[in-house]
N, C-alpha and C positions, 0 to 999 in steps of 0.2 A: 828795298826791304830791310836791308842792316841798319839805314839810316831810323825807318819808322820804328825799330825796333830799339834803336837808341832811345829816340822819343817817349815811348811807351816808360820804358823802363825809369828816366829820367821823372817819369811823372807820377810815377810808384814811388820809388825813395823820397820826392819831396814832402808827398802823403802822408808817410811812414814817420818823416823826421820831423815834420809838424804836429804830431800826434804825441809825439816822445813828452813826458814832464819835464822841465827846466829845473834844475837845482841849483838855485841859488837866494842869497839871503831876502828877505822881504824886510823896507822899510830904509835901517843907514839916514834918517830923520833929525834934526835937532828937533822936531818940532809934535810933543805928543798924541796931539788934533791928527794928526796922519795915519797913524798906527790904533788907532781905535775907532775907525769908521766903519760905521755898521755894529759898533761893538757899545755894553756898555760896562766904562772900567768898575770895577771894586775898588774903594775907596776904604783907609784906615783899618788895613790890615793888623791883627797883635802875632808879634814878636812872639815865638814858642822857643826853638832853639839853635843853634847852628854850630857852624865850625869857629875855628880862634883865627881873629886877621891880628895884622901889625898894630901893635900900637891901638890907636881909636877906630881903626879902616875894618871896625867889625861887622858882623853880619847883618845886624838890624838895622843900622843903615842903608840897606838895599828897601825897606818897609818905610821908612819914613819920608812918605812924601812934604814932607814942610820944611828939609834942611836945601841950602843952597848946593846948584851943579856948580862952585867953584871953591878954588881953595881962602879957608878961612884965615885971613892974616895976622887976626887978632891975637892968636895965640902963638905959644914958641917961642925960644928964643931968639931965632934966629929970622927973623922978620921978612927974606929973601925967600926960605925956604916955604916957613909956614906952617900949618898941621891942616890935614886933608879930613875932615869928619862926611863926607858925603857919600865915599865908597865902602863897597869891603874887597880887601886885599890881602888874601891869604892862601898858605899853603894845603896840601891832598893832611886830610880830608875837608873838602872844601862843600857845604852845605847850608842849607836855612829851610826850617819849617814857620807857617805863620796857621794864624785860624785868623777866622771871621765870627760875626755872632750869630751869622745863623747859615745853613749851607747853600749851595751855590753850583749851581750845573759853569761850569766855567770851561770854554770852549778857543781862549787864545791864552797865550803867554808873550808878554812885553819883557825884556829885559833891557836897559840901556848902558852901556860902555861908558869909561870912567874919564878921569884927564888925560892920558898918557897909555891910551892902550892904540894909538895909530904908530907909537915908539916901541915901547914891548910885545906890545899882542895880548896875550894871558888871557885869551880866551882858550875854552874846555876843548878839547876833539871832540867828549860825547860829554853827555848828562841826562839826567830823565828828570818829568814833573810828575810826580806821583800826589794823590788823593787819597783821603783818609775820611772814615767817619768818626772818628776817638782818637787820631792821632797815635794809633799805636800801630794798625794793621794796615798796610799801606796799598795801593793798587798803583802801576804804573799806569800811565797815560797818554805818556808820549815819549820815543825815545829821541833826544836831539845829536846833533851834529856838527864840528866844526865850521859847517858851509852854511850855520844858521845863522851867523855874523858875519861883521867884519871888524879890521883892525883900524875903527874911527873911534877918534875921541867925543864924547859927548852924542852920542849917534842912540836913537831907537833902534829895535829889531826886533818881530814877532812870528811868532808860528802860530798855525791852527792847529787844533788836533780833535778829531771826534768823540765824545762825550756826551751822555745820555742820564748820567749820576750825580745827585747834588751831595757833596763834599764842604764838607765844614772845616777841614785842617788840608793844607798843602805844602809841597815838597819840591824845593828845586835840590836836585845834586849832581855833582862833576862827577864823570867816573873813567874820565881817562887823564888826571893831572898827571905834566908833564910829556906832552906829545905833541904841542905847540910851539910856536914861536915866540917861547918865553925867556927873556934876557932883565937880568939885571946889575946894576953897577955894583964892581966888586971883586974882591980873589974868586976864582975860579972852585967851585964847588959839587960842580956838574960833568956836565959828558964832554962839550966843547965849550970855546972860547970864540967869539968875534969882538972884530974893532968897529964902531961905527964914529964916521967924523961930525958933531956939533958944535955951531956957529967954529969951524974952525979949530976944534978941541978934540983929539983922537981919544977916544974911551976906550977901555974895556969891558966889554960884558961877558957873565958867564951863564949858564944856562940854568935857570929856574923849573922849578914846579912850584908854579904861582897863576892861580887864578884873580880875577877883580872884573867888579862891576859893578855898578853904580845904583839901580833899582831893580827892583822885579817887580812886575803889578800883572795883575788876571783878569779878563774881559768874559764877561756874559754876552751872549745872543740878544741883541735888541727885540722887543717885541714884535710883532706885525701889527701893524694899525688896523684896527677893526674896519669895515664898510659903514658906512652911517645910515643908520634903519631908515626905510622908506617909510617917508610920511601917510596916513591915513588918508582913503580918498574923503573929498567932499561931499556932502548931499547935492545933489541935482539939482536944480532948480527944474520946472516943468517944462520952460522954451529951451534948457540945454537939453533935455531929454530928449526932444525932437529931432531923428536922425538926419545927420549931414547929409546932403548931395554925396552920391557917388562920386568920385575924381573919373577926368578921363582916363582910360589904359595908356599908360606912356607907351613909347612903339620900344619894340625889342630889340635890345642887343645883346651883340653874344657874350657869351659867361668870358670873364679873363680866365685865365690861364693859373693852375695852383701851384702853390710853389713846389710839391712832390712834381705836380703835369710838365713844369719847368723843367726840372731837374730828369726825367726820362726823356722827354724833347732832348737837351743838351746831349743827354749820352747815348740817343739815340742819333743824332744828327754827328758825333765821333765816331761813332762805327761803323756810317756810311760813308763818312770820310777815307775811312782807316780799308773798308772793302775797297774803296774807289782808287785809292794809292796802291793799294796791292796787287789789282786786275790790271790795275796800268801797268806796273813793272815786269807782271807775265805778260802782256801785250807784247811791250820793248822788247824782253828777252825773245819770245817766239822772230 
């Protein structure tokens, strides 16, 4: 009896914890064909406003999809180092609004990670995407999460979120910089200090509030493809009109089984199981 009762029980929690949602991030892709399936992206978003990055690593860069995901060598002085125009990489308050030319029920969010964020992180804890009709009055839309990403460089990652409103201005914003695993090279400015070893070279890091990342783009619901209209019937011809032969009756067999008939069968044939182990072990015991 203890043991069936183990059984039972065992077969409750697996139920229960298959049922549970999964948190964690969807996509970690170099490849953007993955993160829009099913979806159709928006293309050539405008630059409305956002927060101040480093140097060139500013906001509208996340908008323009026609600069390269790597670093540009042509410029700088320093030919090794480089200058990075593909990202935005900036501190709290860390933000970008864009519009479209006309609005748009937009039902995912793409964002993609930058060179060097599988070495710093500077990804947000939270952020929301918020919707506008005049860009002035905003509606949140989704509230994000640290566990929406991950710490890869060059990586896709997307959320769904429910939406029934076409929006013509959109809003991504950070609203917990600095709660991440943000480091970077340099005197100590922050709360702590780590050493990490590269190629051999012990650094210092101190700890930032610093977000980056490389695109943002927004996905529509792909249409349903219509049925294709049934063609009109033909005129008859006079010898089609002339009814067919009856068919013989095929001989009968029996109906299968529906999948609900299945599924009471099933748990009915475990409860006669479950009586039959139980009457046995009062058997034993008497």
């Amino acid at each position: 009896m203890k043991r069936l009762s183990l059984i039972l029980a065992f077969v409750l929690f697996a139920a229960v914890f298959m049922a549970l949602p999964v948190s964690a991030a969807n996509g970690g892709t170099t490849n953007l064909a993955d993160v829009t399936v099913g979806k159709i992206a928006l293309m050539n978003p405008e630059f409305v406003d956002g927060g101040e990055g480093f140097g060139d690593e500013s906001p509208e860069n996340t908008l323009d999809y026609s600069l390269p995901d790597y670093f540009d060598f042509s410029s700088g002085e320093d030919p090794e180092k480089g200058v990075d125009f593909s990202k935005y990489c900036g501190r709290d308050p860390y933000w970008v609004s864009w519009k479209y030319p006309e609005a748009y029920v937009a039902t995912r969010f793409i964002m993609k990670t930058a060179n060097d964020n599988s070495l710093y992180g500077r990804r947000p804890n939270g952020y929301t995407i918020s919707g506008s009709a005049d860009g002035a009055a905003w509606t949140v839309l989704y509230n994000g999460t640290y566990a929406d990403m991950e710490d890869k460089d060059w990586a896709y990652f997307y959320v769904d979120f429910p939406n029934t409103t076409a929006y013509q201005y959109y809003k991504f914003e950070a609203v917990a910089i600095g709660g991440g695993e943000w480091w970077w090279e340099g005197p100590a400015d922050g709360s702590s200090v780590k050493s990490i070893n590269r190629d051999g070279e012990e650094i210092e890091l101190s700890f930032q509030d610093i977000a980056q990342f490389c695109r943002f783009m927004l996905c529509i619901d792909a249409p349903i493809p219509e049925a294709p209209a049934a063609a009109a019937p033909e005129a008859a011809s006079p010898e089609a009109a002339a009814p067919a032969p009856a068919p013989a009756p095929a001989p009968a067999t029996p109906a299968a089984p529906q999948t609900g008939d299945t599924g009471m069968i099933a748990l009915a044939a475990a409860m006669l199981f479950a009586a039959a182990v139980i009457f046995r072990k009062k058997i034993a015991v008497k």
